[in-house]
C-alpha positions, -999 to 999 in steps of 0.1 A, spaced: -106 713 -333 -73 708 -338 -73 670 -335 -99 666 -362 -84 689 -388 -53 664 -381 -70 639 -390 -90 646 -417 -53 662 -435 -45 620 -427 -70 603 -440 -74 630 -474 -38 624 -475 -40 585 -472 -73 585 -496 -46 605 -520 -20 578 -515 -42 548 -523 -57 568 -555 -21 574 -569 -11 535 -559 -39 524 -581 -34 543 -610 6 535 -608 20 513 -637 39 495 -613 9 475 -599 -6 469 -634 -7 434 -643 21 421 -663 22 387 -662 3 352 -653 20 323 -639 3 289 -634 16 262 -609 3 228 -600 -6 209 -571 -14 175 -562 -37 160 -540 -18 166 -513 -13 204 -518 22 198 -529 34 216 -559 43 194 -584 62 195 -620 37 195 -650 59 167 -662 35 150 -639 3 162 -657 -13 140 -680 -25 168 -702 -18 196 -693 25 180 -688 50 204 -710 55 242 -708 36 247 -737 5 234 -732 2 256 -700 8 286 -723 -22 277 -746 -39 276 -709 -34 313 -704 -36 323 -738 -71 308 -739 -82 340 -712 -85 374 -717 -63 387 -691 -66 426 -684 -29 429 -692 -23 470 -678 -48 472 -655 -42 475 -617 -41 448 -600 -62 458 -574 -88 457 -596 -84 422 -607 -113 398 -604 -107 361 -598 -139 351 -599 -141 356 -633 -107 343 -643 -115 316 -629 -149 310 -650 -130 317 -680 -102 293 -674 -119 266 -666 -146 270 -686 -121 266 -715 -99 243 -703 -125 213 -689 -94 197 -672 -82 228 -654 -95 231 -621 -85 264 -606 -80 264 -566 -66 298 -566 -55 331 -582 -30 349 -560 -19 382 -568 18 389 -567 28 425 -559 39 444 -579 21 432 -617 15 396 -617 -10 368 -608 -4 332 -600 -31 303 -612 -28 280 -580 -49 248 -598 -43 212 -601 -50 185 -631 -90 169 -628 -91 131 -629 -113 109 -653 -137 86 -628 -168 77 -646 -185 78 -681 -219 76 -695 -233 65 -724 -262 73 -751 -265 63 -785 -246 95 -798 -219 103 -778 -198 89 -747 -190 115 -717 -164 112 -695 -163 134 -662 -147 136 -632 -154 134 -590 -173 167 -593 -194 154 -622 -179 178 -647 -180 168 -681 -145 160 -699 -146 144 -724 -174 136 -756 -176 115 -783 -178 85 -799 -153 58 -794 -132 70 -760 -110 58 -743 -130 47 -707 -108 15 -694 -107 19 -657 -137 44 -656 -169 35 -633 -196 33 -653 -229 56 -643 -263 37 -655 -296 42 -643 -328 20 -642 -361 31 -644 -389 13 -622 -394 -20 -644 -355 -24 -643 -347 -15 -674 -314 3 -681 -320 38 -696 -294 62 -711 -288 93 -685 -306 115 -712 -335 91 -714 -340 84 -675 -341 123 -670 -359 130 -702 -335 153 -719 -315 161 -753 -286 147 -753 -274 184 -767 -288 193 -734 -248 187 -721 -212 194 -737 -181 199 -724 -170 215 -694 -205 218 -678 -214 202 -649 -241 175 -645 -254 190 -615 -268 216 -633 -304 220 -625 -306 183 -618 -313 166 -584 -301 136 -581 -264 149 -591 -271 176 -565 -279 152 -539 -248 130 -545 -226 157 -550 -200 147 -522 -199 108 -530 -166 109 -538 -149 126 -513 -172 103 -485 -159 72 -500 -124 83 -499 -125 95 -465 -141 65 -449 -133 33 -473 -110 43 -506 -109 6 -518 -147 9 -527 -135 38 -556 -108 15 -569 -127 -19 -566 -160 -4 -587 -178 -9 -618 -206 6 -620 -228 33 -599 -264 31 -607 -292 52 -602 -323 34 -601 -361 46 -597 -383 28 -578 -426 25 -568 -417 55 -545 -380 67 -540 -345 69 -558 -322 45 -549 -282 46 -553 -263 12 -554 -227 6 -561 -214 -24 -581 -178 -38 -568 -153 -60 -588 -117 -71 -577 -109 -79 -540 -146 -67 -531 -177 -83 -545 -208 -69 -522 -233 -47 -536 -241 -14 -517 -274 -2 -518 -289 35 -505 -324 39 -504 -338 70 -506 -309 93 -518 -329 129 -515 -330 122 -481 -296 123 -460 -275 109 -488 -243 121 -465 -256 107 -435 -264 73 -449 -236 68 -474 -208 79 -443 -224 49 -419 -231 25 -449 -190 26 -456 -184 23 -417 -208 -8 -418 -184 -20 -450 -152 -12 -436 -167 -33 -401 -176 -62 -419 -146 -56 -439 -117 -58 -409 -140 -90 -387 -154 -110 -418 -138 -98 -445 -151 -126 -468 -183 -111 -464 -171 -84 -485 -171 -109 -516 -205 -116 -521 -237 -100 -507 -257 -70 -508 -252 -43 -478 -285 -20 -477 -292 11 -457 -327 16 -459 -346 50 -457 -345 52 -421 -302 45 -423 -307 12 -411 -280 -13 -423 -286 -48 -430 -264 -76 -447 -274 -102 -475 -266 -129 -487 -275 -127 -523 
């Protein structure tokens, strides 16, 4: 009997505790911090930034948020923080939000990359390796971007809005293009395949093309520079990973033993992630 009075003086006692330690002004949030990382996890300067590179700037970052300055920090939601930051700041992407006892929180996030553009007839966009829109307008600045196009069954190059038969208002800035669209979802890890199993294809590419055919969707890539070969995936709702992953081990093969071959040519992987090379 004694033993469980004991305990439940402890645990009223620690409930008591924890009640006053959230309500305490010492834990309420005070201040945000953000810091920068590389690619490499590293923490970097934001001299190194290309937008986002002078104290400033990174000010106008927080002040874009509605922080609950004064309330505990026990109660602080990242989730949403991170929503709002990124949301209004499309090159922000947030890896983290620590909190730092006693009152303030620390933005972990690094600077996201332009990689490819698209086109219509009103506007440019310009996103990055996880297909989030940048950048969009008329007239921007898209040297060393990969160009996205898409082809519809005859061959004919359509805009991304006409090919998917959608308002070009259907998209602004800061959204992703993988919203509620397929073929985005099903290429969603491109990137970080080709950069884990043959980088050179990222920096020696032109174009990336979605093209419809009798039956299927097919992804090719379009190379330039010290490459030259065509890559071709049949078939991308159907183990896009899978085929993509042994498609760049073919490449980088052909690439170490022949590497001429890597000039010219077409290398496919059909539907049932078989790989063949052409000469073309």
């Amino acid at each position: 009997m004694r033993k469980r009075r004991l305990v439940l003086m402890v645990s009223i006692m620690l409930i008591f505790v924890f009640l006053l330690t959230l309500s305490s002004a010492l834990f309420e949030l005070k201040s945000v911090e953000i810091c920068f990382y590389n690619s490499n996890s590293k923490v970097i300067d934001i001299s190194q930034n290309k937008i986002y590179n002078t104290q400033k700037k990174v000010d106008e970052i927080i002040n874009t948020t509605n922080f609950d300055y004064g309330q505990s920090l026990f109660l602080t939601n990242s989730n949403d923080y991170t929503y709002m930051l990124e949301s209004k700041n499309p090159y922000l992407k947030v890896l983290y939000i620590e909190s730092l006892f006693p009152n303030k929180l620390l933005v972990k996030a690094t600077e996201r990359q332009k990689l490819f553009y698209i086109s219509s007839l009103e506007n440019d966009f310009i996103f990055d390796s996880e297909y989030k829109i940048l950048e969009k307008g008329e007239n921007l600045d898209k040297a060393e971007l990969i160009k996205f196009e898409f082809q519809n069954k005859s061959g004919r190059e359509l805009s991304f809005f006409d090919f998917f038969e959608i308002s070009s208002f259907a998209f602004d800035v800061g959204q992703f293009l993988t919203e509620n669209n397929l073929v985005f979802d099903s290429i969603t890890n491109c990137v970080n395949i080709i950069n884990s199993n043959f980088s050179l294809l990222l920096q020696n590419s032109v174009s990336f093309i979605i093209e419809e055919d009798e039956q299927d969707v097919n992804f090719l890539i379009k190379t330039k520079g010290i490459l030259g070969v065509s890559i071709e995936i049949e078939d991308l709702f159907n183990d896009f990973d899978k085929k993509l992953t042994k498609v760049l081990q073919s490449l980088q093969t052909i690439y170490d033993v022949e590497r001429v071959k890597t000039t010219y040519g077409k290398i496919l992987i059909d539907k049932n992630c078989n790989c063949f090379w052409y000469n073309m």
